[in-house]
N, C-alpha and C positions, 0 to 999 in steps of 0.2 A: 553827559557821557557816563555809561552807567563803569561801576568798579567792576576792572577785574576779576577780583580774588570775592565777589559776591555774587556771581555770577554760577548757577548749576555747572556742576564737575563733568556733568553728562545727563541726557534727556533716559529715562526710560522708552526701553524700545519694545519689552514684553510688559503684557497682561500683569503678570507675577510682578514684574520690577515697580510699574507702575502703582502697585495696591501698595509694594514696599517702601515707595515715595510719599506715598498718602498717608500710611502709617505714621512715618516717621515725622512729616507737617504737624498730623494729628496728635503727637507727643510731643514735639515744641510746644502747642497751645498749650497742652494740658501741665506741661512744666513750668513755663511761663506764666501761666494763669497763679498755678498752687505756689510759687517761690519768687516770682518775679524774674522780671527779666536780667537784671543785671546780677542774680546770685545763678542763674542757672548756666549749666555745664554739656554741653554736648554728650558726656557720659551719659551723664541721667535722663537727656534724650532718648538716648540709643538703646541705655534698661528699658525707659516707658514703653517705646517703641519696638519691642523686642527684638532688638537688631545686634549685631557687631558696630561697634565705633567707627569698625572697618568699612563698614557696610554704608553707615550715615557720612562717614570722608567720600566715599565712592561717589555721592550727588551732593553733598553740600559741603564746601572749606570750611564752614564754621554758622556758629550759631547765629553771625548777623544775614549769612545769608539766606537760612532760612528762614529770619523773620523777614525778609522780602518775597521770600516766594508766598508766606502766608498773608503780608499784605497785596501782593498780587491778586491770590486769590480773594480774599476780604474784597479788594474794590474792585473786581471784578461782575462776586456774587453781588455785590450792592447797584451795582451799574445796570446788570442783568434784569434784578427787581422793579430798577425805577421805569428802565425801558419797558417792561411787561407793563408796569401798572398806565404808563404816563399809552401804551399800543391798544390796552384793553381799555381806558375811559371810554365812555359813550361821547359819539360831537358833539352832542347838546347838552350834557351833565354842566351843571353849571360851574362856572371856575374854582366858586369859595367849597363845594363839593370836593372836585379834585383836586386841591390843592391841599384840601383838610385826608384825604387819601393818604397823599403824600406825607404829610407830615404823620400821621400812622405808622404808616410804613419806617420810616427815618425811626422814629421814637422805641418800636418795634423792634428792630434791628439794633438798639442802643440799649434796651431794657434786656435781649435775649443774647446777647457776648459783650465781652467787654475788651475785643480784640482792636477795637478801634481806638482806646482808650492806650492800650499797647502799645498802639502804632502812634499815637500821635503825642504821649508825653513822656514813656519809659525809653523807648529805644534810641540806640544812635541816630542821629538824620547823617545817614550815606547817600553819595550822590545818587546811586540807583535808586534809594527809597523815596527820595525826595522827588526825582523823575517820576516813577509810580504814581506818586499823589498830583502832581502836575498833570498827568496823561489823564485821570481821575476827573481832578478839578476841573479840567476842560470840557470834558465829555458829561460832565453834572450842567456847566452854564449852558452849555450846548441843548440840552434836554430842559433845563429851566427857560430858555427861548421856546423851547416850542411848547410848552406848559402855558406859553405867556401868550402864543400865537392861535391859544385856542379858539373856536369858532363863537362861543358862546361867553367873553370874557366878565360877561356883568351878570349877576343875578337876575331872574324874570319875577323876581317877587319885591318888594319894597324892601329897606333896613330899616327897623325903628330904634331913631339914635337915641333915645331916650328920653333927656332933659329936657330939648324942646318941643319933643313932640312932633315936632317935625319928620316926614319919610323922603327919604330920597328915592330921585325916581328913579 
């Protein structure tokens, strides 16, 4: 059951309001990234962000709820990726092919923010965050099933294990 008081104050309903909500995400990473999460301040938010205090209270109670909304988004975009990559495989690419894809992608997304890193050892675990990652987690096995349900799941070419010399077929 996600927490009340982490929950958006109010959705944007304009163009404008919307870019204002983005901003202001966009300046928790950047604050959070440069200071950490636990020294930073909804003020220095709302500077980064060039808003009113007033303005960042208006959609978010406080700073843990906007680090849920940016892990929303985080595994949202990362959800989005894996489903493109896992829609765009060829049926007959061979498994250890898209699966070395995959782990690209992942390694990728781990070398270019370190938003993930954010979310999974700085911040509070609130129950809404924790639900986030759970809704996450399931929809990663869920995609890992069908990664596994590929059509083509064994290489068409031999593996030379090495030491014996031996290829598997």
């Amino acid at each position: 059951m996600p927490d009340a008081d982490l929950s958006p104050r109010k959705a944007p309903s304009q163009q404008r309001s919307a870019r204002t909500v983005d901003r202001i995400v966009d300046a928790a990473i950047s604050v959070f990234d440069d200071v950490g999460y636990g020294a930073a301040t909804t003020n220095e938010i709302a500077r980064e962000a060039r808003v009113s205090i007033g303005s960042l209270y208006q959609y978010f109670p406080n700073k843990d709820a906007l680090l849920v909304e940016i892990a929303r988004r985080q595994l949202a975009s990362s959800v989005a990726a894996f489903d493109a990559l896992i829609a765009d495989s060829e049926p007959h690419a061979e498994l250890n092919t898209v699966i070395g894809t995959v782990i690209d992608l992942l390694v990728g997304q781990h070398e270019r923010d370190r938003l993930h890193l954010l979310i999974a050892h700085e911040a509070a675990r609130t129950a809404e965050l924790n639900h986030e990652l759970l809704v996450a987690r399931h929809h990663m096995a869920d995609m890992a099933a069908r990664l596994l349900e590929h059509p083509n799941p064994w290489p068409s070419r031999p593996v030379d294990r090495g030491t014996t010399g031996r290829r598997c077929p």
